[in-house]
MARZANU-863238 format. One record per residue: residue number from 1; x, y, z of N, C-alpha, C, O in turn. Coordinates in steps of 0.05 Angstrom, whole numbers, plus 5000, padded with zeros to 4 digits. Layout:
BEGIN
[rec NUM, [X, Y, Z], [X, Y, Z], [X, Y, Z], [X, Y, Z]]
...
This chain:
BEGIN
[rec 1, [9461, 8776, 7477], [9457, 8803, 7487], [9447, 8821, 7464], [9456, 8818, 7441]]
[rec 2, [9430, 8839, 7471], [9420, 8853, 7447], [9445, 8871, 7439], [9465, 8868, 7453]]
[rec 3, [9446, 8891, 7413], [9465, 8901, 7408], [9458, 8925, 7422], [9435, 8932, 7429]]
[rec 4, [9481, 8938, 7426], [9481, 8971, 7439], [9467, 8984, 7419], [9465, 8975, 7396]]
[rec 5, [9453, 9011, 7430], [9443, 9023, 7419], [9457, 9052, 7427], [9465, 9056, 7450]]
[rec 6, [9459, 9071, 7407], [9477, 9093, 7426], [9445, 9121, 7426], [9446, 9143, 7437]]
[rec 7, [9439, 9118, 7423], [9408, 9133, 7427], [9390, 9113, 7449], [9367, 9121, 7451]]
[rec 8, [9395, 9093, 7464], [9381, 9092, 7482], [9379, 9097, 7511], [9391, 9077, 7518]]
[rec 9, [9374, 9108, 7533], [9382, 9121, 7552], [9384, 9091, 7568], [9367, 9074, 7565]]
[rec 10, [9408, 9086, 7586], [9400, 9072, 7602], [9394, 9070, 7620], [9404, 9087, 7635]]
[rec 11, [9376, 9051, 7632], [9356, 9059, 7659], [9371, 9027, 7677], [9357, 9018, 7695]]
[rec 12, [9392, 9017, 7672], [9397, 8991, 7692], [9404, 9002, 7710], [9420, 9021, 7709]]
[rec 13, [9389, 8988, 7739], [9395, 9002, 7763], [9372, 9013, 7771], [9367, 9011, 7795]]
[rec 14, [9358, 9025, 7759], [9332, 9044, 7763], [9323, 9032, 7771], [9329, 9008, 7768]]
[rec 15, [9296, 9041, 7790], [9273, 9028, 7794], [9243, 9053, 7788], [9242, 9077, 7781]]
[rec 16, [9220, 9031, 7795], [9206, 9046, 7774], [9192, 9036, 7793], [9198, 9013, 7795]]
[rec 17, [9170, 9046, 7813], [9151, 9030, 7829], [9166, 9014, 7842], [9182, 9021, 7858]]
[rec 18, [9162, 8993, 7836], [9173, 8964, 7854], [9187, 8958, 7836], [9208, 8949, 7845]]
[rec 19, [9186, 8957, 7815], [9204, 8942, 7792], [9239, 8954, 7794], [9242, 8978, 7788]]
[rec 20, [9259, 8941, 7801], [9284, 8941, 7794], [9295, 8939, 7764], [9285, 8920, 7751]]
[rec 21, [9306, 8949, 7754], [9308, 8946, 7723], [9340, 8942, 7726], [9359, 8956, 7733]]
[rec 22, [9335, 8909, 7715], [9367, 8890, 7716], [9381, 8897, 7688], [9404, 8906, 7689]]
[rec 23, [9373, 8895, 7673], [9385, 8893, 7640], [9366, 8894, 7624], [9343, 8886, 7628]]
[rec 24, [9375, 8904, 7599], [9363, 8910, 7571], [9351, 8881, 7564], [9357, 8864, 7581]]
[rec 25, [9338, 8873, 7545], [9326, 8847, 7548], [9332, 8844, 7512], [9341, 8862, 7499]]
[rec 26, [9325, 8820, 7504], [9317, 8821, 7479], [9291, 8829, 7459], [9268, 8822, 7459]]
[rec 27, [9305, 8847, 7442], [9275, 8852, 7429], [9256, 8835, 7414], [9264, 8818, 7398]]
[rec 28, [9238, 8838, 7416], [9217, 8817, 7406], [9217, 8821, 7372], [9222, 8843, 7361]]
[rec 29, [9209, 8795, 7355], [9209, 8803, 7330], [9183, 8808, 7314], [9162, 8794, 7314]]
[rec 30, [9189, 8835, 7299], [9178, 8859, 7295], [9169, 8880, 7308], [9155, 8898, 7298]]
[rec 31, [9180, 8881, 7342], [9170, 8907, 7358], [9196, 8924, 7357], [9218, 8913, 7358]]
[rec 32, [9193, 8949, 7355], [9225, 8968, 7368], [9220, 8974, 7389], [9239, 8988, 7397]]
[rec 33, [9201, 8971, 7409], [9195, 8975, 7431], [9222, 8963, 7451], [9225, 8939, 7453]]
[rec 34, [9239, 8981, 7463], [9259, 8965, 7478], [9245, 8952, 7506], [9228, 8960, 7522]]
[rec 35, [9259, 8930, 7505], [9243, 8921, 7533], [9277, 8906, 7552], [9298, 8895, 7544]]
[rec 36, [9264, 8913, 7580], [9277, 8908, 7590], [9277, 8883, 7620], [9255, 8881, 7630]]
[rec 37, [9298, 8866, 7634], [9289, 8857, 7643], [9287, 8867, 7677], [9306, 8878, 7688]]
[rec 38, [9264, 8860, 7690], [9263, 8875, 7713], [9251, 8853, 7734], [9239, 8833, 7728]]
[rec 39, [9259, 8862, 7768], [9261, 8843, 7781], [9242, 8872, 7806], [9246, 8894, 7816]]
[rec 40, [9222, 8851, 7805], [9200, 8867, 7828], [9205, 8854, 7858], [9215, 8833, 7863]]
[rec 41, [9193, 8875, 7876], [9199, 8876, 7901], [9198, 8848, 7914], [9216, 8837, 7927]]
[rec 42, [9173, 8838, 7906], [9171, 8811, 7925], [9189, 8792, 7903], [9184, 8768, 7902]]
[rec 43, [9203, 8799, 7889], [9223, 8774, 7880], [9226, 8762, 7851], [9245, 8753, 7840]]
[rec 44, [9201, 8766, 7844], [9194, 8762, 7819], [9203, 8778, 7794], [9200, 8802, 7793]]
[rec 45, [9217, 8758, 7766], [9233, 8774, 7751], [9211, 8769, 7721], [9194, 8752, 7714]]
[rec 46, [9222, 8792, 7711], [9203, 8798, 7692], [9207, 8812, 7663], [9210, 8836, 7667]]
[rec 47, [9207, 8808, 7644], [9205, 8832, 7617], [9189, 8850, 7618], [9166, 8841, 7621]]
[rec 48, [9191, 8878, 7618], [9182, 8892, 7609], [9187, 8914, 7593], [9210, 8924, 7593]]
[rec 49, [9159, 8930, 7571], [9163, 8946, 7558], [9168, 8974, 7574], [9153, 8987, 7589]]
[rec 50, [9203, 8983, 7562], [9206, 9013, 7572], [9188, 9032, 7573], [9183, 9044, 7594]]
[rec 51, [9178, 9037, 7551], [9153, 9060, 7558], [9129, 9061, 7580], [9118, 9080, 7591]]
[rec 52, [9124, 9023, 7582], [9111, 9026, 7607], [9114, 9020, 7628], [9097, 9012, 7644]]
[rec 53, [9138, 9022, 7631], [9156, 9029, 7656], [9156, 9058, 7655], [9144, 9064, 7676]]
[rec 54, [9162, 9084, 7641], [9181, 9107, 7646], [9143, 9119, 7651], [9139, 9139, 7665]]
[rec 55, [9118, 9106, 7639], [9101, 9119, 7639], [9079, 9123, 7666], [9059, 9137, 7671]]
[rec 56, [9098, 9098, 7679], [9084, 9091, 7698], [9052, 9068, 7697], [9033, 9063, 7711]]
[rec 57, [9061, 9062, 7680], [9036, 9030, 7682], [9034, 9015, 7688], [9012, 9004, 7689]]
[rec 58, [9062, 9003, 7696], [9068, 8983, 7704], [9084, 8987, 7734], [9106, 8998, 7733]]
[rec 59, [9075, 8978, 7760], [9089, 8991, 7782], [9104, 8963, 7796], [9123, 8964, 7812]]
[rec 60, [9091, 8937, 7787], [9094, 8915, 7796], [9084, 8896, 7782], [9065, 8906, 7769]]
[rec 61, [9088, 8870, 7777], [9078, 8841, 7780], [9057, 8842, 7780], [9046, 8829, 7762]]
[rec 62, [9047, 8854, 7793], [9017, 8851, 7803], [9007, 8853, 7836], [8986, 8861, 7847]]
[rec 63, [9032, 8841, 7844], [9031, 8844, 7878], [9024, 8868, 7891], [9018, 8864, 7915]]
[rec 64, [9022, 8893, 7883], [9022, 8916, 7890], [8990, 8915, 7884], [8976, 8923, 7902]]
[rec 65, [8980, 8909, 7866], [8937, 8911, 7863], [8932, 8894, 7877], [8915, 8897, 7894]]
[rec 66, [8945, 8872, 7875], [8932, 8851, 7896], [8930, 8865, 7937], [8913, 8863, 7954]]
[rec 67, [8950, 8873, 7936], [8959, 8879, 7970], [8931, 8906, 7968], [8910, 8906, 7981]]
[rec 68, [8937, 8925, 7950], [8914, 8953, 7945], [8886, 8935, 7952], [8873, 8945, 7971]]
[rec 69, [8874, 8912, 7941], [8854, 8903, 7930], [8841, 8889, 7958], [8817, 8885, 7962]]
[rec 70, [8861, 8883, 7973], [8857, 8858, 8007], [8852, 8882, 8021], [8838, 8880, 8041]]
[rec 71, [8865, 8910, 8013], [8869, 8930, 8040], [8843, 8942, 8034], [8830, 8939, 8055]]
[rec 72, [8829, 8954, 8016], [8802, 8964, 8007], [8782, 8944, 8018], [8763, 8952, 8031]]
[rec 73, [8785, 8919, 8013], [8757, 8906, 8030], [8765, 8893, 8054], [8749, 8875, 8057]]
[rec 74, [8781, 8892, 8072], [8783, 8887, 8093], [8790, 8909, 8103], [8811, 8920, 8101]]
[rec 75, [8763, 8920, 8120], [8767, 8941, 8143], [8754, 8934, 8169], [8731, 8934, 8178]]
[rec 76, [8783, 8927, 8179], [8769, 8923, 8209], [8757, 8901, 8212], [8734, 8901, 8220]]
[rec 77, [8768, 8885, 8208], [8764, 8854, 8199], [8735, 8852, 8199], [8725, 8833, 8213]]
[rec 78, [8716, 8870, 8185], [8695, 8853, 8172], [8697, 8839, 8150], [8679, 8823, 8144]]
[rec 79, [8716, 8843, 8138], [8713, 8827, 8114], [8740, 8802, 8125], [8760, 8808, 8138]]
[rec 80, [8733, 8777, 8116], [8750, 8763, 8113], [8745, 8734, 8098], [8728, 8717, 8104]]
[rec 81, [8769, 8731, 8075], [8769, 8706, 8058], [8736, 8696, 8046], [8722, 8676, 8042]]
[rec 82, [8737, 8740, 8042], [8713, 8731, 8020], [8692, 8738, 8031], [8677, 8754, 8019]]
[rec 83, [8684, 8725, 8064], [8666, 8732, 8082], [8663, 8759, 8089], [8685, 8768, 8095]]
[rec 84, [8642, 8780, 8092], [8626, 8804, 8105], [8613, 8800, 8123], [8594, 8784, 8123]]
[rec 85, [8621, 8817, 8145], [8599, 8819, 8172], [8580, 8825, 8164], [8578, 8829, 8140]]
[rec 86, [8560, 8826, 8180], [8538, 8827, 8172], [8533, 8864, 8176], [8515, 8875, 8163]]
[rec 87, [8547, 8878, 8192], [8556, 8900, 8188], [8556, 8917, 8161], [8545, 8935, 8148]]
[rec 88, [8580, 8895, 8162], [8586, 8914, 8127], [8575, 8911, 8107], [8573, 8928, 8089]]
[rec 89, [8566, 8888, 8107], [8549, 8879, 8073], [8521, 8898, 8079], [8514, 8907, 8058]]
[rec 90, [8504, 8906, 8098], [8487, 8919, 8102], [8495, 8946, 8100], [8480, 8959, 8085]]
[rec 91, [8522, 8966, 8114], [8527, 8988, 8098], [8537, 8983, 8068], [8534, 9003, 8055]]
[rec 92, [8548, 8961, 8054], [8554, 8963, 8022], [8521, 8958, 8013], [8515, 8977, 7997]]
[rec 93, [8502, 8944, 8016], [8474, 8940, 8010], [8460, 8968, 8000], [8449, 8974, 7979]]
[rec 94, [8468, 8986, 8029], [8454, 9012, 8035], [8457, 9031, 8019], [8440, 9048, 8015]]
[rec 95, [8479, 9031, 8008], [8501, 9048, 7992], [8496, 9044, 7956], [8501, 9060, 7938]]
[rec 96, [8484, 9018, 7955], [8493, 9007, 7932], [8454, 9014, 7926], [8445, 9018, 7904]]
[rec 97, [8443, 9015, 7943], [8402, 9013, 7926], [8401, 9038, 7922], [8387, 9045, 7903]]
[rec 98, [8419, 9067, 7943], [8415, 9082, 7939], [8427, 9102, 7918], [8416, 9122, 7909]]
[rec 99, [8451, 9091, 7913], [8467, 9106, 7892], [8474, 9099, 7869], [8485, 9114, 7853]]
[rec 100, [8463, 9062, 7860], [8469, 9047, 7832], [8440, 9042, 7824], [8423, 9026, 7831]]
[rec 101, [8440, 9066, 7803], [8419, 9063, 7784], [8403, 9037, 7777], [8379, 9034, 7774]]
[rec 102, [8424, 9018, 7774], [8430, 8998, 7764], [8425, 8970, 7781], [8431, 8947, 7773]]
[rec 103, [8413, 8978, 7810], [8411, 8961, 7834], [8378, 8957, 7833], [8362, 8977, 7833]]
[rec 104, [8370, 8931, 7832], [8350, 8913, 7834], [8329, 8941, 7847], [8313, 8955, 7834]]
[rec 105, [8334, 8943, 7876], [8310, 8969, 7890], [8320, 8997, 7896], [8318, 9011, 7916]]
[rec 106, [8337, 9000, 7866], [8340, 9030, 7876], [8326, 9044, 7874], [8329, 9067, 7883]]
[rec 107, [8295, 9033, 7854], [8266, 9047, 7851], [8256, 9058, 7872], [8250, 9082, 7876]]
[rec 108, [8253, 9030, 7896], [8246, 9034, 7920], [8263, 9051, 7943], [8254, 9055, 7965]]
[rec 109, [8289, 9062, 7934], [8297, 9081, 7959], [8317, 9109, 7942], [8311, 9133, 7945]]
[rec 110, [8345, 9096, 7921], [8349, 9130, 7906], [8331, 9132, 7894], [8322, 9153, 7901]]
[rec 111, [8315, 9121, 7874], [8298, 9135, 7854], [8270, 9149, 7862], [8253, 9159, 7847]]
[rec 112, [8270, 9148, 7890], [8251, 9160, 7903], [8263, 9186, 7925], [8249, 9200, 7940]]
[rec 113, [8290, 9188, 7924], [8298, 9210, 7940], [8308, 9201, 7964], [8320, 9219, 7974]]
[rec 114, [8310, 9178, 7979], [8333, 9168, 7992], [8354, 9164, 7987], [8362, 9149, 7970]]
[rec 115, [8372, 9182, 8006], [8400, 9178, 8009], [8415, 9176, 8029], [8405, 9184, 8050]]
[rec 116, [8436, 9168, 8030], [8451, 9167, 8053], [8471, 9187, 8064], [8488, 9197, 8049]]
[rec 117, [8468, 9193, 8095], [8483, 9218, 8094], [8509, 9225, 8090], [8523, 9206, 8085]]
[rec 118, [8521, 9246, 8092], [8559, 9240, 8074], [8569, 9233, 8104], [8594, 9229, 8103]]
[rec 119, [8558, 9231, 8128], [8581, 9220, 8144], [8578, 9186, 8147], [8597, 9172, 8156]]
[rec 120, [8559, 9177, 8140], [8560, 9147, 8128], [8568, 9141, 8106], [8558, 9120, 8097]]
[rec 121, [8585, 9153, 8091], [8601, 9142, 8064], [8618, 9129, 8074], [8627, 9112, 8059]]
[rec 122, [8629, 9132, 8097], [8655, 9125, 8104], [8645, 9100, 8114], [8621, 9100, 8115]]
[rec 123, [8655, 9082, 8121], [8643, 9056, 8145], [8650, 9049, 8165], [8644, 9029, 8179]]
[rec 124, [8670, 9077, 8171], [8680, 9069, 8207], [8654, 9091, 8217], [8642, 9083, 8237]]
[rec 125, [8648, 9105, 8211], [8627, 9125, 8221], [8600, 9107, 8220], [8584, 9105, 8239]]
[rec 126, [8597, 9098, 8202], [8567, 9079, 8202], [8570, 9048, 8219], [8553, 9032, 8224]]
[rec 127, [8592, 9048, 8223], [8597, 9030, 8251], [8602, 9037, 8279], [8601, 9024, 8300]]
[rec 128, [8607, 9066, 8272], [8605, 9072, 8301], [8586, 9081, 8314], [8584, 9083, 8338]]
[rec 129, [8574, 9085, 8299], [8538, 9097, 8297], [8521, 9073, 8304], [8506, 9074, 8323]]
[rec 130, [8522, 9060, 8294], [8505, 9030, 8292], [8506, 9003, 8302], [8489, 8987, 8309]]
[rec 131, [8540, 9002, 8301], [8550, 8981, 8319], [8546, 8948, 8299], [8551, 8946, 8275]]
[rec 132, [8536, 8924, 8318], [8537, 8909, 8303], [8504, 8896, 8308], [8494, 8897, 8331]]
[rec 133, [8490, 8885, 8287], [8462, 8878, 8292], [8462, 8857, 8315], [8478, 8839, 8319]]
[rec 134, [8433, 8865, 8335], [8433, 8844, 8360], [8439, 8822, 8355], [8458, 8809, 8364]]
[rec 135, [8420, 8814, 8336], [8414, 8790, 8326], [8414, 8780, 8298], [8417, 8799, 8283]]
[rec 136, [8412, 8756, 8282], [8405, 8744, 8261], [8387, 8763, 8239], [8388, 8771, 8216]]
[rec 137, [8362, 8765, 8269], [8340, 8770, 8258], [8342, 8811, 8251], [8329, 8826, 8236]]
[rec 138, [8356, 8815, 8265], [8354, 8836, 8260], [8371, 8855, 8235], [8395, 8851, 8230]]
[rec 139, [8356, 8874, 8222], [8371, 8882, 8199], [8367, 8911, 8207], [8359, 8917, 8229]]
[rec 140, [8375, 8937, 8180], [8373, 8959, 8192], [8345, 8972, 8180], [8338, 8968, 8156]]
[rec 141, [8330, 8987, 8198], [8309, 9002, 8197], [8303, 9023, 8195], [8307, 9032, 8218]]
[rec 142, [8296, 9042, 8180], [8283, 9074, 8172], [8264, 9078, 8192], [8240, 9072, 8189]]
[rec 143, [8271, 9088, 8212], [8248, 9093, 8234], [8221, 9115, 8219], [8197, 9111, 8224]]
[rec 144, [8230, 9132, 8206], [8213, 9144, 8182], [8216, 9134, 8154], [8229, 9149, 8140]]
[rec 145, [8209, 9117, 8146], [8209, 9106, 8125], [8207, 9120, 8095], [8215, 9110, 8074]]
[rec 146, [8197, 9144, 8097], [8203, 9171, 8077], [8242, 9187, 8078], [8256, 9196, 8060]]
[rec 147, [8249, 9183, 8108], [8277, 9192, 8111], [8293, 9174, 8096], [8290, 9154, 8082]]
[rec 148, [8317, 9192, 8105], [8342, 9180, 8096], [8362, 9161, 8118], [8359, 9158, 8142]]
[rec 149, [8380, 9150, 8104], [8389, 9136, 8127], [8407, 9157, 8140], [8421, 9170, 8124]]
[rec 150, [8409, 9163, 8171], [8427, 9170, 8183], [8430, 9168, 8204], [8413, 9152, 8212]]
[rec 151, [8444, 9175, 8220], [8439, 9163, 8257], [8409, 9167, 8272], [8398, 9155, 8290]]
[rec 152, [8401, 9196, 8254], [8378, 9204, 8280], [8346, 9189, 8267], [8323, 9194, 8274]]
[rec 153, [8357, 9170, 8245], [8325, 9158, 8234], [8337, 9131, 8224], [8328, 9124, 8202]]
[rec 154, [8360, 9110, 8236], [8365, 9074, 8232], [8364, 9075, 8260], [8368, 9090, 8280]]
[rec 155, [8356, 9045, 8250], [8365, 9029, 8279], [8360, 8998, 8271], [8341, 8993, 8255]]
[rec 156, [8375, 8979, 8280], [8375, 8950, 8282], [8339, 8941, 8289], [8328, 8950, 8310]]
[rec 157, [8326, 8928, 8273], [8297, 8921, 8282], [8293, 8893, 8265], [8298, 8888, 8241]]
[rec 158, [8282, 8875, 8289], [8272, 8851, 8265], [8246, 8858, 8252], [8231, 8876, 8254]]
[rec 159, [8247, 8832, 8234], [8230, 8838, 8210], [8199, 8842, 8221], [8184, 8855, 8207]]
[rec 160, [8191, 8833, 8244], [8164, 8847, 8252], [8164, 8876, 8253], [8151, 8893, 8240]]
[rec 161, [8177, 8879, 8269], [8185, 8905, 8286], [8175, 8929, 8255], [8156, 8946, 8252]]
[rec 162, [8194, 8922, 8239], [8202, 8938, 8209], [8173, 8934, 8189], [8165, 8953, 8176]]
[rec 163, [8162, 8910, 8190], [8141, 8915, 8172], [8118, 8927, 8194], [8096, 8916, 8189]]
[rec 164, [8117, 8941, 8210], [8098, 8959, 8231], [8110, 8988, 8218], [8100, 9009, 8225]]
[rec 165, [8130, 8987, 8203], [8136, 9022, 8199], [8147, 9020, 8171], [8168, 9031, 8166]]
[rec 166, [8129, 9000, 8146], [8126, 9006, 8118], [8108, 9034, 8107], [8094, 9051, 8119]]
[rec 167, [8114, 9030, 8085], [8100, 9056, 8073], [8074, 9061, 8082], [8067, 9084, 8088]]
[rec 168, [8054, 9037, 8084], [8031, 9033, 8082], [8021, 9045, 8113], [8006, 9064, 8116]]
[rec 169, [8035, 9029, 8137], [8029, 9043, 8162], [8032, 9071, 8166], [8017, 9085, 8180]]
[rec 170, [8046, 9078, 8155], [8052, 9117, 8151], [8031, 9130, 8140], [8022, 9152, 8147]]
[rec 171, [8020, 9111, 8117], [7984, 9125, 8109], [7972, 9145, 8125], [7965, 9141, 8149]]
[rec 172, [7968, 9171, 8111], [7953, 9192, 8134], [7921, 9197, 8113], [7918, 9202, 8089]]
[rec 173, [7899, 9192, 8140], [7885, 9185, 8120], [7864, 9215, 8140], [7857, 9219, 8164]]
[rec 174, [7860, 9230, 8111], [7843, 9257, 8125], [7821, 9275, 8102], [7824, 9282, 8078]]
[rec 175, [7810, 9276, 8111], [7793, 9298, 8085], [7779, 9284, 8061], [7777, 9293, 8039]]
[rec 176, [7767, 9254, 8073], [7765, 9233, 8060], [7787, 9226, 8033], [7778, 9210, 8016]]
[rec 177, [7804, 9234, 8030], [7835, 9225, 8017], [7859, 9212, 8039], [7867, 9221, 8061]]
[rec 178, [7867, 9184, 8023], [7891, 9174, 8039], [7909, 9173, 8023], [7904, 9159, 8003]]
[rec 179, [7935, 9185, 8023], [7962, 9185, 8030], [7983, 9181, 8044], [7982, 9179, 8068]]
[rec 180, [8005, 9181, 8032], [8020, 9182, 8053], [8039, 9212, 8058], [8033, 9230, 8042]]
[rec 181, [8057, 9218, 8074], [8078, 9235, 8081], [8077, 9266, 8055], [8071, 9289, 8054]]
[rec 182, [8089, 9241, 8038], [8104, 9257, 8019], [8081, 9265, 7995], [8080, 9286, 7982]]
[rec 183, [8067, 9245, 7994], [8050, 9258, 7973], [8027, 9286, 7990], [8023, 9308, 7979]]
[rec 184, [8017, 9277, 8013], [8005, 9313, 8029], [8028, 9333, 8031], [8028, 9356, 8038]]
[rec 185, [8043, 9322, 8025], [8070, 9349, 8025], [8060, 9358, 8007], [8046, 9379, 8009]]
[rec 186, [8065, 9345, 7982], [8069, 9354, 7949], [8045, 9363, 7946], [8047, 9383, 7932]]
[rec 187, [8017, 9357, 7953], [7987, 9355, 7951], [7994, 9391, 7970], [7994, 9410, 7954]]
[rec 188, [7997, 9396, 7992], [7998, 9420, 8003], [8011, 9435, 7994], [8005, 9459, 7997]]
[rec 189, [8033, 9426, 7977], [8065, 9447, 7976], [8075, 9459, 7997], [8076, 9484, 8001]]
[rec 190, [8083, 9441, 8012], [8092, 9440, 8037], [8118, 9419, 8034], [8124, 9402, 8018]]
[rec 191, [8131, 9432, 8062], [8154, 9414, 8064], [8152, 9397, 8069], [8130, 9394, 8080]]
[rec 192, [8167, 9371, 8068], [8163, 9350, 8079], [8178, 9353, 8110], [8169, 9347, 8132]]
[rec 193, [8203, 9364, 8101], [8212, 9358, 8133], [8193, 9379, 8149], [8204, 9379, 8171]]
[rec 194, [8173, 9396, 8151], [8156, 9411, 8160], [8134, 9389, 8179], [8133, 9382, 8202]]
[rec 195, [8121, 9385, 8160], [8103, 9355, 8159], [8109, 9338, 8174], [8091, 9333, 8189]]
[rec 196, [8132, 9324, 8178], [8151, 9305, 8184], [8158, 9313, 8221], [8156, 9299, 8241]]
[rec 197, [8165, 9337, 8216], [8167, 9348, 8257], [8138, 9350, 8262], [8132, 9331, 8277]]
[rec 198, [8118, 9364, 8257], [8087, 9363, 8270], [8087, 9346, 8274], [8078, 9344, 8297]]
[rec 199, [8093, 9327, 8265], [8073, 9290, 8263], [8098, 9282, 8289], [8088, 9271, 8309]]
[rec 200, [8119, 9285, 8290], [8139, 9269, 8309], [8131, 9294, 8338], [8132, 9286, 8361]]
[rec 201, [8126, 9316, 8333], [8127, 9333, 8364], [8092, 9327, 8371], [8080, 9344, 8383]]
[rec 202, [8078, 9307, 8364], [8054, 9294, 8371], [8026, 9315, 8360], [8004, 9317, 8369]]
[rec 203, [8035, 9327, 8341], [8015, 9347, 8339], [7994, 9321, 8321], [8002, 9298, 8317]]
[rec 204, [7961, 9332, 8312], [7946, 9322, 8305], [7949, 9318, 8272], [7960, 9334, 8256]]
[rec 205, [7936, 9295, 8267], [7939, 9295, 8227], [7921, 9327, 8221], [7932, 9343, 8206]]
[rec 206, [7906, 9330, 8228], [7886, 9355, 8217], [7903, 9384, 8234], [7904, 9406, 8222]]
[rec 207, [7910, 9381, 8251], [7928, 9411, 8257], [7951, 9405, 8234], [7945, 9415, 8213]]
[rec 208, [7971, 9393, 8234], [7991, 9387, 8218], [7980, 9397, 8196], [7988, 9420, 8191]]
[rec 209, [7958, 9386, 8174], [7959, 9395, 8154], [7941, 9419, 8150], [7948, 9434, 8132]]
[rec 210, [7918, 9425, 8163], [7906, 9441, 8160], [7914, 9470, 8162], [7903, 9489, 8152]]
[rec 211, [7935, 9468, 8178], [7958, 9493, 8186], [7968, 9499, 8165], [7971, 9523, 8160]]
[rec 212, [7975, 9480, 8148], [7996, 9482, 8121], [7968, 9494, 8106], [7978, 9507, 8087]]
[rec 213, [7956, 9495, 8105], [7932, 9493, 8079], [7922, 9521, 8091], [7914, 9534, 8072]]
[rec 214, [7921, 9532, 8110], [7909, 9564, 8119], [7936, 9578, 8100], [7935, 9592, 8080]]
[rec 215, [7957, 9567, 8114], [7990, 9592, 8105], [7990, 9598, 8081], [7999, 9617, 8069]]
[rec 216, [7972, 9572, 8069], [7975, 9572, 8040], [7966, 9591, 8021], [7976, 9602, 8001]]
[rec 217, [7937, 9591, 8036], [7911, 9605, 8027], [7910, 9634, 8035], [7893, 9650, 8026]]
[rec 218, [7934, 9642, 8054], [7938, 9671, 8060], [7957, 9686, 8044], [7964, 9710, 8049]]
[rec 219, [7969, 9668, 8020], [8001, 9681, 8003], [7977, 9687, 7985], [7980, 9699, 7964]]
């Protein structure tokens, strides 16, 4: 048994997180660090150092990150033993080109101004929105391929369907110059989402922009 100490507070009995704290333990040689021995929830007994117990660093074993760690990726049983629906790995996909710098095509969607809207951060909302893809073949699609993802511009489309509404098909080609969307925005100084309703309420490529280009010429 270690010797008493009359300056050390005792904590036997306490618990600290999950950890029960049984008895003072032996000190290790050359630490003054008192350590004590402690017996966590699911059963498991253990040494630990008092300070990081009283500091809160230690809450468990480990059983407590592990249970945190299963409950974070299994929602709603898409995820399981490792496996993702095809659901969810397409909203984590979506999430991850648009907001990690650091993601293979975030050139091709954040670093160009796609984003996802804040009620798809969550993934019960982007499942309830979206549901689950028909098929194999089908993945999720930018019905405006300049937009962002959100309910009123995804939808489930196979890979034909989706390469009919790449950048390239959006080409507006007028005034012997071809572009697309965003660059006659920027080329006009005009909005995009301006641009973006003409073209969807069926108006003409030359009303759409030529409209923009009078307003312009009247400031």
């Amino acid at each position: 048994m270690p010797e008493p100490n009359r300056n050390l507070k005792e904590i036997s009995g306490k618990t600290f997180g999950r950890w029960t704290v049984l008895s003072r333990a032996e000190n290790r040689p050359g630490c003054d660090i008192t350590i004590w021995t402690c017996r966590c929830k699911c059963g498991v007994t253990k040494e630990v150092f008092g300070n990081i117990l009283r500091s809160g660093r230690s809450k468990s074993c480990g059983c407590l990150a592990n249970e945190l760690s299963k409950k974070r990726f299994v929602t709603h049983g898409h995820t399981s033993s490792g496996r993702e629906s095809r659901a969810y790995s397409t909203w984590r996909g979506m999430l991850h080109r648009c907001e990690n710098r650091n993601a293979v095509g975030y050139k091709h969607y954040g670093g160009r101004g796609i984003t996802v809207c804040e009620r798809w951060k969550k993934f019960d909302n982007f499942y309830a929105d979206m549901g689950n893809p028909l098929t194999k073949q089908h993945s999720i699609d930018r019905i405006d391929n300049d937009g962002n993802y959100e309910p009123s511009n995804c939808r489930w489309a196979t890979r034909e369907e989706q390469s009919n509404n790449t950048s390239r098909s959006w080409c507006i080609q007028h005034d012997g110059y071809a572009m697309n969307r965003i660059e006659w925005a920027n080329h006009l100084r005009m909005d995009i989402g301006t641009l973006r309703s003409r073209l969807r309420r069926g108006w003409t490529v030359k009303r759409a922009l030529e409209t923009a280009t009078q307003k312009r010429s009247k400031v």
